[in-house]
C-alpha positions as CSV (number, residue, x, y, z in Angstrom):
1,X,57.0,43.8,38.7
2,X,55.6,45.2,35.8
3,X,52.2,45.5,33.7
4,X,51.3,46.0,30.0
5,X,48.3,45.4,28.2
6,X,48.2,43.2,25.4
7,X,45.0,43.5,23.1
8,X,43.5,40.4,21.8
9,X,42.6,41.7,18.4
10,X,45.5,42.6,16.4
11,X,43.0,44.0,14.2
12,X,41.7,46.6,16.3
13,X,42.8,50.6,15.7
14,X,43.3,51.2,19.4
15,X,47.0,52.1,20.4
16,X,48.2,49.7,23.0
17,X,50.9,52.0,24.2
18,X,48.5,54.4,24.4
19,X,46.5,52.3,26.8
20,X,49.0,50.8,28.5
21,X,50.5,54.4,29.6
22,X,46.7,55.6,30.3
23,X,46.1,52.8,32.9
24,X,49.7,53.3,34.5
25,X,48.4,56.3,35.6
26,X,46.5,54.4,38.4
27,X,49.3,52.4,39.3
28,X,52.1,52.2,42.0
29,X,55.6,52.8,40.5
30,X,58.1,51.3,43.3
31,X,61.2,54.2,42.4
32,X,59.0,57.0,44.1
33,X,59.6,56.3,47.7
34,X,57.5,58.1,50.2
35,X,59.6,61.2,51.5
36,X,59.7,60.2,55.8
37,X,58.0,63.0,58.2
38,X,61.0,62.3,60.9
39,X,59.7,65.4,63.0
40,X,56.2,64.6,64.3
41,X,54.7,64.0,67.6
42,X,52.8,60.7,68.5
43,X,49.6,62.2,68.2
44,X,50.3,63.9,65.4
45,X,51.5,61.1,63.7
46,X,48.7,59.1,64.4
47,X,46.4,61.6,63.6
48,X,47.9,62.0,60.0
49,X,47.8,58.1,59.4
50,X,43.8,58.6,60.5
51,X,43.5,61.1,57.8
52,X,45.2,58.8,55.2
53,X,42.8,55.9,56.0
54,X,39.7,57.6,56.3
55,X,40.4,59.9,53.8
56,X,36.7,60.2,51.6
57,X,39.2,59.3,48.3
58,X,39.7,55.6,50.0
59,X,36.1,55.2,51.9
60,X,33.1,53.6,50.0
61,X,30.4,56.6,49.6
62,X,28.0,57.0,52.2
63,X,30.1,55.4,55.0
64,X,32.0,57.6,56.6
65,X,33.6,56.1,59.8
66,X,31.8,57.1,63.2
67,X,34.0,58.7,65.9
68,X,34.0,55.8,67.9
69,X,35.2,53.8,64.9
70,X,37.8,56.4,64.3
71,X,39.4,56.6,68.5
72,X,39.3,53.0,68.4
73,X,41.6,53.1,64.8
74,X,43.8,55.6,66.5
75,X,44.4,53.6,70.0
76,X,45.4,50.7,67.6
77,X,47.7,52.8,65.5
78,X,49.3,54.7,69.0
79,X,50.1,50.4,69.6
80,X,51.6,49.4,66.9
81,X,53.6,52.5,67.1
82,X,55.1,52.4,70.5
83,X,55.8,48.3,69.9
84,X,57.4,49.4,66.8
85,X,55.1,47.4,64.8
86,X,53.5,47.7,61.2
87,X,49.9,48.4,61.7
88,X,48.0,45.7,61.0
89,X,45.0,45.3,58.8
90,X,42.7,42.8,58.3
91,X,40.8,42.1,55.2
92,X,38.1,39.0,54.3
93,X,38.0,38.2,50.8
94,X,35.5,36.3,48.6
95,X,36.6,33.3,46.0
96,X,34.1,33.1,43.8
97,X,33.4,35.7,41.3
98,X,30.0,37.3,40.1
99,X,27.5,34.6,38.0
100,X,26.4,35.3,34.3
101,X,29.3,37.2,33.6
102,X,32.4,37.0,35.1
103,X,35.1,34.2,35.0
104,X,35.8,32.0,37.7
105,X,39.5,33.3,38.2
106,X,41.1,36.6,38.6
107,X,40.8,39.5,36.2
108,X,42.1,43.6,36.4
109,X,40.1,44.0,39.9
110,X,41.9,42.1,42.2
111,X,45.3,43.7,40.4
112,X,43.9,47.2,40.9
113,X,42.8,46.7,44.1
114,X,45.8,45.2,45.7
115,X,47.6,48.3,44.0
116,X,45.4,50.7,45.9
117,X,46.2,49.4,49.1
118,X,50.2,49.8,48.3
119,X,48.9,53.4,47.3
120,X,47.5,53.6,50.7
121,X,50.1,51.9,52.4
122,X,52.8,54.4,51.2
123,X,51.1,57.7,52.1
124,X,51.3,56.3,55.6
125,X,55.1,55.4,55.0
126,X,55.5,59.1,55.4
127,X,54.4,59.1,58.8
128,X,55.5,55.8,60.3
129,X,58.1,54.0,58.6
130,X,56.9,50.5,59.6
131,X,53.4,51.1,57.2
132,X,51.1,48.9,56.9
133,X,51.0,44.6,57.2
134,X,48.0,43.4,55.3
135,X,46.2,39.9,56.1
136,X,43.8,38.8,53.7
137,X,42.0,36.0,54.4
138,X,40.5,33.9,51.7
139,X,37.1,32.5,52.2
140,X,37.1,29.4,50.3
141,X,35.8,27.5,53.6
142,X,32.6,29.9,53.6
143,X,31.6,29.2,49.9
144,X,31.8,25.6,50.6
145,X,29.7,25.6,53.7
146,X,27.0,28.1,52.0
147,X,26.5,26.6,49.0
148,X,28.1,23.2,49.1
149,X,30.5,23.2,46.2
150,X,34.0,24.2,45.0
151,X,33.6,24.9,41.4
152,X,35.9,27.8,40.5
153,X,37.3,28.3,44.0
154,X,40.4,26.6,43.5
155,X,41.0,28.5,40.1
156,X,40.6,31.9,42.5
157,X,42.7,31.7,45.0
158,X,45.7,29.8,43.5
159,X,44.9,32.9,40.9
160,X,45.3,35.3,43.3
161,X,48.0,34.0,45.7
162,X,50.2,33.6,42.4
163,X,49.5,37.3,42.1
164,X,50.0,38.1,45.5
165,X,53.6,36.5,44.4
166,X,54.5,38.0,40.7
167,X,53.7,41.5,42.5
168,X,56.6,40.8,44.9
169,X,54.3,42.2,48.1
170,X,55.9,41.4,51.2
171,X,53.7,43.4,53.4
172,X,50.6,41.4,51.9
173,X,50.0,37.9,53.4
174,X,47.3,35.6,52.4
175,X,45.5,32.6,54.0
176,X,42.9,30.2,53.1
177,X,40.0,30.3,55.8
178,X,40.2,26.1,55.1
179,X,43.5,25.9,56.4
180,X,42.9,28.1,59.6
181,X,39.4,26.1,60.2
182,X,41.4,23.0,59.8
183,X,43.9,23.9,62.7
184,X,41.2,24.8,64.5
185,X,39.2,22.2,65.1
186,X,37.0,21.9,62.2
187,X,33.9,19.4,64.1
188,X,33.5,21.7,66.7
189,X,33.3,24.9,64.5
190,X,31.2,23.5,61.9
191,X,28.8,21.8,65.0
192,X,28.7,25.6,66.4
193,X,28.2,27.0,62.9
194,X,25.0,24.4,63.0
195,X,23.8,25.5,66.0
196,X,23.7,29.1,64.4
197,X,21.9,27.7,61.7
198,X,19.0,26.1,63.9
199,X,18.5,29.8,65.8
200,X,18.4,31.6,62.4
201,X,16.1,29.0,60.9
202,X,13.7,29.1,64.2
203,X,13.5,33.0,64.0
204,X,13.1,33.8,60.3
205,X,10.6,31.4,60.3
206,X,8.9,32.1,63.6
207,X,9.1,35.8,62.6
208,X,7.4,35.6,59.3
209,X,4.2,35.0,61.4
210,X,3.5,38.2,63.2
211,X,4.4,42.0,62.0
212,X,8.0,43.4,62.0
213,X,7.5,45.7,64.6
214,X,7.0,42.8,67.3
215,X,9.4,40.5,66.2
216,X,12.0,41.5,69.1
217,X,9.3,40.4,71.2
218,X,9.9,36.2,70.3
219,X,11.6,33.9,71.9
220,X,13.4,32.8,68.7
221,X,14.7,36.3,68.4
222,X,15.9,36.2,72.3
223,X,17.7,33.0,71.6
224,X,19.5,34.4,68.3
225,X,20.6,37.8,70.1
226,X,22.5,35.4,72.4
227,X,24.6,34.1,69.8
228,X,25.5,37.6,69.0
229,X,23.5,38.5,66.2
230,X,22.8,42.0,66.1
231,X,19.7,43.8,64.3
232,X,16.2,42.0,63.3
233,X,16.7,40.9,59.9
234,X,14.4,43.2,58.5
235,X,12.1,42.5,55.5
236,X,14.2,45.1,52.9
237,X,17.7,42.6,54.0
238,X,15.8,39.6,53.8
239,X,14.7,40.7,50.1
240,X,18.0,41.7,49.4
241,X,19.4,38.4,50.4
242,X,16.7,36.5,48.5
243,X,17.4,38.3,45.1
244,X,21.6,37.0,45.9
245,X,20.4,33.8,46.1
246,X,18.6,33.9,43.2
247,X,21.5,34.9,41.4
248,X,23.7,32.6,42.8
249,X,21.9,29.4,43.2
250,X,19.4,29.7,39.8
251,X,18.3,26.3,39.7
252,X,17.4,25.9,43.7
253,X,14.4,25.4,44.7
254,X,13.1,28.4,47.4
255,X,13.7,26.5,50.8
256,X,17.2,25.9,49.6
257,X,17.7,29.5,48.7
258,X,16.6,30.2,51.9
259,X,19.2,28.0,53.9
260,X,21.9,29.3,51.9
261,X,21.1,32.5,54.1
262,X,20.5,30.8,57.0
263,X,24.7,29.4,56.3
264,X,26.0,32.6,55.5
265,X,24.7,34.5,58.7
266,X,25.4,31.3,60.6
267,X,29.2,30.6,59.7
268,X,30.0,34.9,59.8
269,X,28.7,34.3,63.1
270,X,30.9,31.4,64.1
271,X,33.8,33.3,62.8
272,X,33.4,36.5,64.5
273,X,32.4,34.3,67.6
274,X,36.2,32.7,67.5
275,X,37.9,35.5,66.1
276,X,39.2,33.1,63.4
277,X,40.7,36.5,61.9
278,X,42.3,38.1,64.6
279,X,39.9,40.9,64.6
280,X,40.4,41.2,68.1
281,X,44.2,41.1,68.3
282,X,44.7,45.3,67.8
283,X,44.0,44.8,63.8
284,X,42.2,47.4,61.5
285,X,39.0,46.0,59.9
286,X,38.8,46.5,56.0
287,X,35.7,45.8,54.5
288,X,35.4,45.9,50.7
289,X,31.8,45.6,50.7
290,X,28.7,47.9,51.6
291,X,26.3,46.5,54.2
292,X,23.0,45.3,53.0
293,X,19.9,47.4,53.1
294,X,18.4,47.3,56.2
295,X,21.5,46.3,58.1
296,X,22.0,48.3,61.8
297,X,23.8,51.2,62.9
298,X,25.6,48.9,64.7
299,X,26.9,46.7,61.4
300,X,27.5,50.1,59.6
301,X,29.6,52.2,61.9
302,X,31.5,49.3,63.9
303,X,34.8,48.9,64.0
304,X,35.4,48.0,60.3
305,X,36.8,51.0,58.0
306,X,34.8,50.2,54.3
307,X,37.3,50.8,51.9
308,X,37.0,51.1,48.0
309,X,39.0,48.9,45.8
310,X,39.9,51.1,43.2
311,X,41.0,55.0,43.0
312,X,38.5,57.6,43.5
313,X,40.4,59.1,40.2
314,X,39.2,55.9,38.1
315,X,35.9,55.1,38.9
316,X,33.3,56.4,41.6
317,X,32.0,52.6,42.3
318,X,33.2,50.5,45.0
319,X,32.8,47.0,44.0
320,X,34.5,44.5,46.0
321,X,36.5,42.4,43.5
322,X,35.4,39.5,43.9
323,X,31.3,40.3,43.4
324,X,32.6,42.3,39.9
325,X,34.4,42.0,36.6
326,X,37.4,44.5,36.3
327,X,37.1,46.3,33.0
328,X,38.8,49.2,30.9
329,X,36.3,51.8,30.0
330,X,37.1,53.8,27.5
331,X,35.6,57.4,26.9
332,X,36.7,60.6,24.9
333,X,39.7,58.6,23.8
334,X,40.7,58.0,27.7
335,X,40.8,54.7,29.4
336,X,40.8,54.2,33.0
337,X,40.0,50.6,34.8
338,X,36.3,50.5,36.4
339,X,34.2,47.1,37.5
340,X,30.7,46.1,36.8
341,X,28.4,43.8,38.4
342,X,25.6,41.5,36.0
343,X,23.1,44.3,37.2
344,X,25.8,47.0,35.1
345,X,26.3,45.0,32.3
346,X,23.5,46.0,30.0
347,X,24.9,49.6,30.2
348,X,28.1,49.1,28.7
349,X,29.5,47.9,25.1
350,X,32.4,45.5,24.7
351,X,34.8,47.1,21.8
352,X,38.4,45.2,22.5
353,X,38.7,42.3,24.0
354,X,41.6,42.8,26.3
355,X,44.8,41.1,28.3
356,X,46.6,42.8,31.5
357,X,49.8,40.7,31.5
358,X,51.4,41.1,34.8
359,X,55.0,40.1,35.1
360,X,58.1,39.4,37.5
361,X,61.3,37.9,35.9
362,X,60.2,34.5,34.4
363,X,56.6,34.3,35.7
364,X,53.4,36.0,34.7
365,X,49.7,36.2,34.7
366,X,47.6,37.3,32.2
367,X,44.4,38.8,33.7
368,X,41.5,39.5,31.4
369,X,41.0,43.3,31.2
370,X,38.4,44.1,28.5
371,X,37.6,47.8,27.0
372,X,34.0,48.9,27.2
373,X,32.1,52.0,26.2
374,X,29.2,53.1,28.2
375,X,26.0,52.4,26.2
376,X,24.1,55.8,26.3
């Protein structure tokens, strides 16, 4: 596989060499093989692989695994070990991208971030030769359910599973949460999902009657806790989730808005209920996202490690790369990959219109992978 960037103004005084060598510095190159640690103990081993994971280079700032998180990582690692199995992780993945800014398909995000977890993936190679078997799982069920339409999620995940393919990653697999739903038994999930959907409907609006502080004592909040819903849905969340849906259903009326939410919490929840993902099944949670404001201890420091999506090196943000565009910025004469949200985008200046062309033999991609400055 290989990667060069093509700029789309042959006008422009920026080197392309230049940039394309400047950006390689972030990526993978497959002739540096990991040099194998033959002479370590289990523990140590597994205690090294730790170390790699939750290493504060590859964790989102500010969420720092617990020690509970971190002994239930390592009694999974210590499995796959003595089975002589690749440790697996398990990633969810969004399929549409940002509104009022991005494209609908793929750009330089997903590529980076797929790039960091072979970065990952071969630091732990020198500790257990059997790395690391990714499973990302490709919501394109969710975004149906939620906000009842397709548009642009067919363009992102053939996108990103023809990606998945140019890069040659064997130790990547991805599935469509459609088809998994589908063998499932998609009436009876969907009917659960529903139910969901009544209990979170019956407490939000039950609990926008009385003061936050005695909403744990309703019924409605009793009757969502058994569904497995943890925390109270706080105001600062429920403002948080409100300005989303603002963003990503402009032209909806409130009470729509609103049931949007109610789906999203309601279909996570049938998920996790059915462990659709395998969560349960001795996997490591990746999360590319940071919990909403407001969100419990509990949703913070569970089981999930929250991993950035792009090099500590490149860029301090940790935007999940499907709620961002992936970008070049370029300062001082450097140029180093980075992603914005529509909140970001007033800070920066487009210069160069730009092309990542990724290819393998007789197929490519061509990502979009403009330069920016930062707008001081």
């Amino acid at each position: 596989m290989e990667a060069i960037i093509f700029q789309g103004d042959k006008k422009s005084t920026l080197s392309e060499k230049y940039i394309e060598l400047e950006i390689k510095r972030f990526f993978y190159h497959k002739e540096k093989q990991p040099r194998y640690k033959k002479d370590l103990g289990l523990d140590e081993r597994v205690n090294q692989i730790v170390n790699v994971l939750a290493d504060k280079r590859n964790i989102i700032k500010g969420f720092k695994p617990s020690n509970e998180t971190l002994e239930r990582i390592k009694n999974n690692i210590s499995n796959c070990i003595n089975t002589s199995s690749p440790i697996g992780i398990v990633i969810s993945w969004g399929c549409i991208k940002t509104p009022n800014f991005c494209q609908d398909g793929i750009d330089i995000a997903e590529f980076i971030a797929l790039e960091q977890f072979i970065n990952i993936n071969q630091k732990v190679l020198e500790y257990y030769d059997k790395g690391m078997e990714f499973n990302i799982f490709l919501g394109d069920e969710w975004y149906d359910f939620i906000y009842g339409y397709r548009k642009g999620i067919e363009d992102y995940c053939s996108g990103f599973e023809k990606l998945i393919e140019i890069m040659n990653l064997e130790n990547i697999q991805v599935s469509r949460l459609s088809y998994i739903i589908n063998y499932s038994d998609k009436d009876r999930l969907i009917e659960k999902a529903k139910r969901y959907f009544e209990s979170l409907k019956w407490y939000w609006s039950d609990s926008e009657k009385i003061p936050e502080k005695d909403w744990t004592k309703l019924e409605s909040y009793n009757s969502l806790v058994k569904t497995g819903f943890k925390g109270i849905l706080p105001n600062i969340m429920r403002e948080f989730f409100i300005d989303k849906m603002n963003r990503y259903l402009p032209n909806a009326g409130f009470q729509e808005k609103l049931e949007a939410i109610w789906r999203y919490f309601a279909y996570g929840l049938m998920i996790i209920d059915e462990d659709l993902l395998g969560r349960n099944k001795c996997a490591i949670d990746f999360s590319l996202i940071s919990p909403p404001p407001g969100a419990p201890d509990k949703c913070i420091f569970d089981h999930r490690l929250r991993m950035r999506s792009m090099p500590y090196e490149a860029t301090k943000k940790g935007y999940a790369p499907w709620v961002s565009g992936g970008i070049i910025i370029s300062e001082e004469g450097n140029f180093r990959p980075s992603s914005i949200t529509d909140y970001d985008l007033q800070k920066y200046i487009l210069i160069q219109p730009a092309i990542l062309k990724v290819f393998n033999n007789k197929k490519y991609l061509n990502l979009s992978a403009d330069i920016y400055i930062k707008n001081f």
